[in-house]
ROMAR-747786 format. One line per field, with one value per residue (C-alpha): residue number from 1; x, y, z. Coordinates in steps of 0.05 Angstrom, whole numbers, plus 5000, padded with zeros to 4 digits. Last residue first. Layout:
N
i = NUM|...
xx = X|...
yy = Y|...
zz = Z|...
***
This chain:
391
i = 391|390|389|388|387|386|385|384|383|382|381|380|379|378|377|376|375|374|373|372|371|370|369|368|367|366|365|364|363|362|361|360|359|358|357|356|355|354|353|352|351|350|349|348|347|346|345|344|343|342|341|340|339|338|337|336|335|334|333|332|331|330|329|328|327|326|325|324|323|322|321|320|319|318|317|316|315|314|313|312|311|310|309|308|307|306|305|304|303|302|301|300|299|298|297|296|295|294|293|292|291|290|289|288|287|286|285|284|283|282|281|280|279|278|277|276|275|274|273|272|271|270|269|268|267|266|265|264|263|262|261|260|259|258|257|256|255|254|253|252|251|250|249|248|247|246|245|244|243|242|241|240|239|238|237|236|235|234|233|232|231|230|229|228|227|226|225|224|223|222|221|220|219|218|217|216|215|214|213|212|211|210|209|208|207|206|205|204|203|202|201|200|199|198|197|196|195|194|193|192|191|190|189|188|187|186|185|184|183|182|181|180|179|178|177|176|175|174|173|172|171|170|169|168|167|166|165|164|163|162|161|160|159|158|157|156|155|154|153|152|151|150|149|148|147|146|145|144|143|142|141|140|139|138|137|136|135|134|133|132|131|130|129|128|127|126|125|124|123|122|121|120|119|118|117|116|115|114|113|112|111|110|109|108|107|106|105|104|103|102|101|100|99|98|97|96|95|94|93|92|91|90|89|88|87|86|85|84|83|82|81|80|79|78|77|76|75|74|73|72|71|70|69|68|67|66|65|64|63|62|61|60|59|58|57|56|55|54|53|52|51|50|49|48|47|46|45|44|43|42|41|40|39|38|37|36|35|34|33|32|31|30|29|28|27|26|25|24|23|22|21|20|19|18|17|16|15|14|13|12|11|10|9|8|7|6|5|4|3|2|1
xx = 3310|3392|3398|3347|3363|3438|3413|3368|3429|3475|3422|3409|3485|3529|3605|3654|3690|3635|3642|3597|3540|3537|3518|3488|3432|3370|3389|3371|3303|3306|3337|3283|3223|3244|3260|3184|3150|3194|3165|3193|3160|3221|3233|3231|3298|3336|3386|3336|3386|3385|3466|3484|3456|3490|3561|3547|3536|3589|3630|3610|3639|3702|3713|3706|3759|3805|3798|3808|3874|3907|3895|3870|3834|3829|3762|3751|3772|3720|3717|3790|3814|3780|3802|3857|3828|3772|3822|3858|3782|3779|3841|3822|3754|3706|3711|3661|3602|3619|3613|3543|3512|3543|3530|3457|3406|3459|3448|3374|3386|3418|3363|3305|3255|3201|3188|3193|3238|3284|3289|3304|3357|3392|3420|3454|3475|3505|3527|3575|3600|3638|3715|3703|3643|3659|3722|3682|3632|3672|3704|3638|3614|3673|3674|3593|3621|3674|3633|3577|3634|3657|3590|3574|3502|3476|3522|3501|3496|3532|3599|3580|3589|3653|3719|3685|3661|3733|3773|3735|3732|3806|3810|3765|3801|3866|3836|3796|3863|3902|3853|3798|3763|3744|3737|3715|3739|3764|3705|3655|3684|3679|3606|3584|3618|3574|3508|3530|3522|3464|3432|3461|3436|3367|3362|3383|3348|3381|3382|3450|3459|3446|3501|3553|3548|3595|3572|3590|3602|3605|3563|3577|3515|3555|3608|3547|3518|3438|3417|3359|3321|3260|3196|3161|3143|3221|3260|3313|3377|3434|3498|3556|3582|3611|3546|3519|3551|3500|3507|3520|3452|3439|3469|3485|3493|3507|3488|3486|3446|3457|3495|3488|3544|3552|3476|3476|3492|3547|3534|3459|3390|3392|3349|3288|3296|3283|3333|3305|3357|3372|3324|3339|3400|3394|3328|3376|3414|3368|3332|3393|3415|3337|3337|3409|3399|3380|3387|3401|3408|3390|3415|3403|3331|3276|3221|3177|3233|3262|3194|3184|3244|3225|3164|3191|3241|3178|3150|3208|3206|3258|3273|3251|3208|3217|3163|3202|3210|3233|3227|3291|3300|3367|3370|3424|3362|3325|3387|3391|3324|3335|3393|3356|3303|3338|3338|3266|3243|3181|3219|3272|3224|3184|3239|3289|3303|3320|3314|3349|3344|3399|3463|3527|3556|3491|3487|3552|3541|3472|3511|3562|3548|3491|3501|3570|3556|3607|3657|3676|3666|3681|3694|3713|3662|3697|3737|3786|3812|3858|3920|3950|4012|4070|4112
yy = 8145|8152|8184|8233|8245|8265|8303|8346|8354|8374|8425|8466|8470|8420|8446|8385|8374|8379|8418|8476|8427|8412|8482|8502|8452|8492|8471|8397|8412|8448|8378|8329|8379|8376|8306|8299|8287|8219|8190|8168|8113|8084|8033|8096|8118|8068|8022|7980|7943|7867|7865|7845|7902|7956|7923|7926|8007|8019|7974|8019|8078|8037|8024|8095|8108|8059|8083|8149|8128|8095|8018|7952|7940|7877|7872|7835|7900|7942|7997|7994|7979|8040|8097|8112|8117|8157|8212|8208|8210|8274|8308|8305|8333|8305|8234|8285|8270|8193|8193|8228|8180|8119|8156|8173|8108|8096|8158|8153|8087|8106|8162|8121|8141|8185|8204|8285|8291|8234|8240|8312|8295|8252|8304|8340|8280|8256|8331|8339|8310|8352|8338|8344|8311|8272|8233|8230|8191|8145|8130|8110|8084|8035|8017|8001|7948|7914|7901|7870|7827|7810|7785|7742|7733|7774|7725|7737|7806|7818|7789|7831|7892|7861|7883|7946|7962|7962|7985|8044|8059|8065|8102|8156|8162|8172|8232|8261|8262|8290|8343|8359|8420|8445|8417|8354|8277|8234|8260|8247|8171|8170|8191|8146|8082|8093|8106|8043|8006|8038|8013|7944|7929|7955|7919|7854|7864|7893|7833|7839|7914|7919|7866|7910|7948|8019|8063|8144|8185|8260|8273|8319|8371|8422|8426|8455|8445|8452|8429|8433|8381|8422|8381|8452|8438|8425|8354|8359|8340|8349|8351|8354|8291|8222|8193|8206|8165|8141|8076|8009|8010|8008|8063|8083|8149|8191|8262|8304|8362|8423|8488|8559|8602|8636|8625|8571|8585|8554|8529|8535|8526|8543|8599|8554|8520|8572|8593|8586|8541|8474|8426|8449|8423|8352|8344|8374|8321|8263|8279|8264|8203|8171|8194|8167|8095|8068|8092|8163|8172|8241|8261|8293|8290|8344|8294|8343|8376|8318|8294|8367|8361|8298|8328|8386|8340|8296|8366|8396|8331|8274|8240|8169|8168|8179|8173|8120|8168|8132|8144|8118|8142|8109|8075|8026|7971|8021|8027|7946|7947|8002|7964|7906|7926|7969|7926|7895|7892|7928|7983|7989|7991|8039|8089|8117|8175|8155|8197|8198|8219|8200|8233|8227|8169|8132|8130|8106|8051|8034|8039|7985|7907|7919|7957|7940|7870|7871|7935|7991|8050|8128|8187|8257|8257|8293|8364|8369|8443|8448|8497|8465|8442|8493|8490
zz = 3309|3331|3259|3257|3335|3310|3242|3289|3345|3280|3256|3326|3343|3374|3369|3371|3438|3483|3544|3510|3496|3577|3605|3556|3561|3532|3458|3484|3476|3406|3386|3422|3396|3323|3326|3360|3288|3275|3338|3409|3440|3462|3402|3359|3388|3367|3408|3453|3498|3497|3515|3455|3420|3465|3452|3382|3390|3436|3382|3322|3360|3383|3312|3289|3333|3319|3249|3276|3313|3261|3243|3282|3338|3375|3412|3473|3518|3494|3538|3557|3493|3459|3507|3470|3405|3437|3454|3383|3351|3406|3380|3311|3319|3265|3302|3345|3305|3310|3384|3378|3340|3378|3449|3433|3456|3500|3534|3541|3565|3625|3645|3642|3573|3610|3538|3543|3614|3583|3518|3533|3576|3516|3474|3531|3554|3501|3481|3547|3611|3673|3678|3752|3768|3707|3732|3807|3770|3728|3802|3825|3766|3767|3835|3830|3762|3803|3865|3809|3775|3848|3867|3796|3822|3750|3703|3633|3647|3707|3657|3599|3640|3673|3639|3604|3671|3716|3655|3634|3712|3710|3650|3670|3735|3711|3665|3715|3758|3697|3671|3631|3648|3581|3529|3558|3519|3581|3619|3566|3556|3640|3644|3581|3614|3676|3636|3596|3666|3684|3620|3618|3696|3686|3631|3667|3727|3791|3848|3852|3858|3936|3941|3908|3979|3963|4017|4013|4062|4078|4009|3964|3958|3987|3926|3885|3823|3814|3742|3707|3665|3634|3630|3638|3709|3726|3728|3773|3771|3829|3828|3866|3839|3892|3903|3839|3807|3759|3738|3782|3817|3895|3913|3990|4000|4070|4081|4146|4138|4099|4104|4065|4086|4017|3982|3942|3870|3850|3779|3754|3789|3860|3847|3829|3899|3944|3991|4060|4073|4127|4099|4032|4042|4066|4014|3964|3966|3983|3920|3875|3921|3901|3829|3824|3844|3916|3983|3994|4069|4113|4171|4233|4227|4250|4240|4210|4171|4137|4112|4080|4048|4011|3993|3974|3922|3905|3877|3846|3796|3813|3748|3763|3827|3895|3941|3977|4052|4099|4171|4223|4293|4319|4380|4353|4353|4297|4266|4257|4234|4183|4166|4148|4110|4062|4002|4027|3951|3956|3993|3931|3878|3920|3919|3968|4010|4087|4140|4204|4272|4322|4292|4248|4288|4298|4218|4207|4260|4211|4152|4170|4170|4133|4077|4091|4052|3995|4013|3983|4034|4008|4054|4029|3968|3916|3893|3838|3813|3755|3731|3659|3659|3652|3594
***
C-alpha cells in the first residue's frame, strides 16, 4: 500500500546554542541588513535580555530601535503599531525577541511592512496575496513554549476578542536562535505553563486527523522526550542550563511537529479562555488537556496514539495494562504532573465563572479550523460538558 502523500515545510535555518544570543545574533543581523527592529515586550526590556546584543549591533554599525509594546495576545492594534515602527525606520529586518506574542507580532510586522493587503483578509489558510514578500525575519525566544519560531502562524486577537489565525509559509522565519540562557531567568509558572504548552503542541500533533504524518510524527516524540525528561528538572532547578537548552529544543521541534500536523480541540477550547479572561496562552491549555484527552480515549485509535506517547511524557511513571488503560493513565498523569508543578488546574482559579461556560463553549465553536483536526468530533454540548468539567 502506498503511504500516505504529505507536505512538510519549516524554518530553513535554526541555531541551538547556550549563549548565541550574544555571541551570534548581532553578526546575523549585519548579514541580513543595516536597519533593524526588534519586537519584544516590556518584561523583556525591564529585564536587560536584549541589552547586550543590541549593544553589540549597535558597535557592528547596525541601526537598532525596539519596539516592547507587545503584550500578551497581540491585538490588531500593537500589530500596526509594530508595523508602523518598521516603516519609519525603513528596516531591513525585523527580530522577535521573547515568547510567542513578541515572534507572533514580529511576523506580520516583517510582512505587513512590505503589503498593502490589509490585515483582516489575511485571516485564514494561505491567503496572502501571490507574490506578497516581507522583510527579513530572525527569532530569538526567550520562553520554552510556543514554537513559534519554526510555525507559519500568526495569532491575533481581533476587536471582538476573537483569536484568528493568519497561516502562511511566508511568515517562517529565515533564522531562528535557540539561547537557553534567555529562558533562565523565566519564573517558575511561567516556566510550567510554557512548558505544558510545548508538550500540548506535540500530543496534538501525534493525535491530528488529518495531516499526520511520519516527520510530524518523529518529531512529536522527540520533543515528548526532550520536555517530559526535564520539565520537572527547570522547575525545581531553574539554573539547570542544559535542562533549560533541553526544554527550548523541545518546543522547537514540538513546534515544527504541529506546524505541520496542525493542533486541535485543546486549543480550540482554550483560545477563548484566553481572549475572554486574559488567562496566558500556556495555561489555558493545561487548564483543558486532561478533560479533553479523556474525551478522545472515545476514539480507539487515538487512546492507542496516547498509549504510545505515554512514556515519553511521563517518563517516571510505569504504566501498566492495554493501551486505553495506559491511556487513561497518561490523562490522569498530565493532570498530576500539572499539580506538582504549582499550576492552577481549574478553571475557576482563573477568574472564570460557572455563568461564562456557555460563552467559553459557543467561543470555541468559531475555531473550525482546529476542532476539525481533532480526533473525536467537538460539538456545542461536548465543549460545554468539557469547560463544566475543567471549572
Amino acid at each position: 500500500m502506498a503511504s500516505k502523500a504529505f507536505l512538510f515545510q519549516t524554518t530553513r535555518n535554526i541555531l541551538s546554542e547556550l549563549g548565541s544570543s550574544t555571541s551570534k545574533l548581532p553578526g546575523l543581523v549585519h548579514h541580513y541588513g543595516g536597519r533593524a527592529l526588534l519586537v519584544t515586550d516590556r518584561g523583556i526590556t525591564k529585564l536587560g535580555l536584549h541589552r547586550e546584543a543590541v549593544a553589540q549591533m549597535g558597535r557592528d554599525g547596525v541601526s537598532v530601535e525596539v519596539y516592547d509594546g507587545v503584550e500578551e495576545d497581540p491585538s490588531v492594534s500593537v500589530i500596526e503599531e509594530a508595523t508602523s515602527r518598521a516603516k519609519a525606520m525603513r528596516a531591513d529586518v525585523v527580530i522577535g525577541f521573547g515568547g510567542g506574542s513578541s515572534m507572533d507580532t514580529a511576523k506580520l510586522a516583517a510582512v505587513l511592512a512590505k503589503s498593502d493587503q490589509p490585515l483582516d483578509t489575511m485571516y485564514g489558510v494561505n491567503q496572502l496575496r501571490p507574490g506578497t514578500q516581507r522583510l527579513s525575519l530572525i527569532q530569538v525566544p526567550t520562553t520554552a513554549g510556543t514554537g513559534s519560531e519554526v510555525t507559519p502562524i500568526t495569532i491575533v486577537t481581533t476587536a471582538g476578542c476573537e483569536k484568528k489565525g493568519v497561516v502562511d509559509p511566508l511568515l517562517l522565519p529565515d533564522y531562528a536562535l535557540l539561547d537557553g540562557d534567555l529562558t533562565l531567568s523565566c519564573p517558575r509558572h511561567v516556566t510550567s505553563a510554557t512548558g505544558v504548552d510545548a508538550m500540548v503542541h506535540a500530543i496534538e500533533a501525534f493525535t491530528g486527523r488529518l495531516k499526520k504524518n511520519p516527520v510530524s510524527d518523529t518529531l512529536a516524540v522527540s520533543a515528548l522526550t526532550l520536555l517530559g525528561r526535564n520539565i520537572r528538572t527547570v522547575g525545581s532547578d531553574p539554573t539547570n542550563r542544559e535542562a533549560r537548552a533541553n526544554m527550548l529544543l523541545g518546543a522547537c521541534l514540538a513546534g515544527m511537529a504541529f506546524a505541520n500536523s496542525p493542533v486541535a480541540a485543546v486549543h480550540a477550547l482554550a483560545y477563548p479562555i484566553g481572549s475572554h479572561f486574559k488567562v496566558p496562552h500556556g495555561l489555558s491549555n493545561a487548564l483543558m488537556l486532561p478533560h479533553v484527552a479523556r474525551a478522545n480515549l472515545e476514539v480507539d485509535a487515538c487512546a492507542a496514539q496516547y498509549a504510545q506517547l505515554a512514556p515519553y511524557c511521563l517518563p517516571d511513571t510505569i504504566f501498566r495494562g492495554p493501551p486505553r488503560s495506559v491511556a487513561e493513565q497518561l490523562a490522569d498523569g498530565l493532570a498530576l504532573l500539572m499539580s506538582d508543578l504549582g499550576m492552577k488546574t481549574q478553571l475557576r482559579e482563573v477568574n472564570v465563572g460557572e455563568k461564562d461556560i456557555g460563552l467559553l463553549a459557543s467561543e470555541s465553536m468559531k475555531q473550525t479550523r482546529l476542532l476539525i483536526n481533532n480526533p473525536r468530533e467537538v460539538d456545542l454540548q461536548l465543549a460545554t460538558q468539557l469547560y463544566s468539567a475543567a471549572w
